[in-house]
N, C-alpha and C positions, 0 to 999 in steps of 0.2 A: 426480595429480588432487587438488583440492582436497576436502576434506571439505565436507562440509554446511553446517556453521555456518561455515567460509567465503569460502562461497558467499553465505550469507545477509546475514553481516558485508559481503559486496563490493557485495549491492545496496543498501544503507541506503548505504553511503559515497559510493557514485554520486548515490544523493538527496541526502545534504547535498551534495556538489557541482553540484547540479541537472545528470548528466549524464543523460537521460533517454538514451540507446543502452546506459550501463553496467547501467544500472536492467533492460532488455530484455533483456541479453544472456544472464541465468540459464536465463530462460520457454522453455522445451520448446514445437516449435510445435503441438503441443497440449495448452498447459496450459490449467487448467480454474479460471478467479480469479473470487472470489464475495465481492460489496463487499454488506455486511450488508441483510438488508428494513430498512427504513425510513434508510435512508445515501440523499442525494443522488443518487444516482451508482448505487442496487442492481439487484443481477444477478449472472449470473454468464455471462462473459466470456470464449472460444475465442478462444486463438493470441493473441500477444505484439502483432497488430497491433489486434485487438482491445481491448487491454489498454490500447495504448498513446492509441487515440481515443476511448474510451467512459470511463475512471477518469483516465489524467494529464492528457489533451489539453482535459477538461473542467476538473480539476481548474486548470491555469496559465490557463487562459482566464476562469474566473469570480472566483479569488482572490488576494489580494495576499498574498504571504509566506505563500505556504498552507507547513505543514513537518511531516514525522512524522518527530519527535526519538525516537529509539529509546534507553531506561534500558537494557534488558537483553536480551540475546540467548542464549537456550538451548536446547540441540543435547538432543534426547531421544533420539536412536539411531533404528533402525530408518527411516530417510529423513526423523525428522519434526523440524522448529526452530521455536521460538515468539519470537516477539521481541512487547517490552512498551517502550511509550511512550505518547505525546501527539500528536495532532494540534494544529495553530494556523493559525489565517491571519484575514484579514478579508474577507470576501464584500463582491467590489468592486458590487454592485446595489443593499445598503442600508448599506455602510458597519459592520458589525457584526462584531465581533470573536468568537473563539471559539476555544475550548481542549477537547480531550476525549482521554480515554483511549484505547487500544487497546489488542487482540492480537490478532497474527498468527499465524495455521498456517500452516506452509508445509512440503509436504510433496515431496518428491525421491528420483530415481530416477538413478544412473550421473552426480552432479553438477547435472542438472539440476530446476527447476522443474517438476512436473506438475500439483499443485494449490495454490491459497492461499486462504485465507477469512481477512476482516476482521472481529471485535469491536469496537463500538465503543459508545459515548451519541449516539447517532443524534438524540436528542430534543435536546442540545446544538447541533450542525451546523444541525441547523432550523431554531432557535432564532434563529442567527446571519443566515438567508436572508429571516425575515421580516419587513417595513417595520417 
């Protein structure tokens, strides 16, 4: 079995590869993914198909080169991994580009995904949406 972190390492490498099935296949079907208040996209999200039409399906349909490049991935034991990056893309509606931080929880149970929460600069992402 793989460890946690990677597990976590194999979904981020799925995203830069834009495999969105590699991205799905960690999510327990019922994980429990919670995209921050004030995010585009917030809520929080049951089962991997939910995941997949309410955060990615929005996410590739409204952005160009949308991407979260992950700097660091850190396994803290007890089921829980944080990974720290950037989001980017340009919001194909006004043309606006945008860059912001994140961190991820991601919390696991027997290899798989059960819960994940996003941090981010929500006020940036907006920023990028409005004419």
């Amino acid at each position: 079995m793989n460890s946690d972190l990677e597990v976590i390492k194999a979904h981020y490498a799925a995203s830069d590869r834009g495999d969105l099935p590699g991205m799905l296949a960690p999510l327990a079907a019922d994980v429990a993914w919670t995209e921050m208040a004030g995010f585009p996209y917030a809520g929080t999200y049951i089962g991997p198909e939910s995941v997949r039409d309410n955060v990615f399906g929005r996410l590739a349909a409204e952005w160009d080169d949308y991407t979260a490049t992950v700097a660091e991935v850190i396994g803290l034991g007890g089921g829980v991994v944080i990974g720290i990056g950037a989001y980017s893309g340009t919001f194909r509606a006004t043309g606006n580009a945008m860059s912001a931080r994140f961190v991820h929880v991601w919390r696991l149970a027997a290899g798989r995904v059960h819960q994940f929460e996003q941090f981010t600069d929500t006020a940036l992402v907006q920023t990028a949406m409005r004419p």
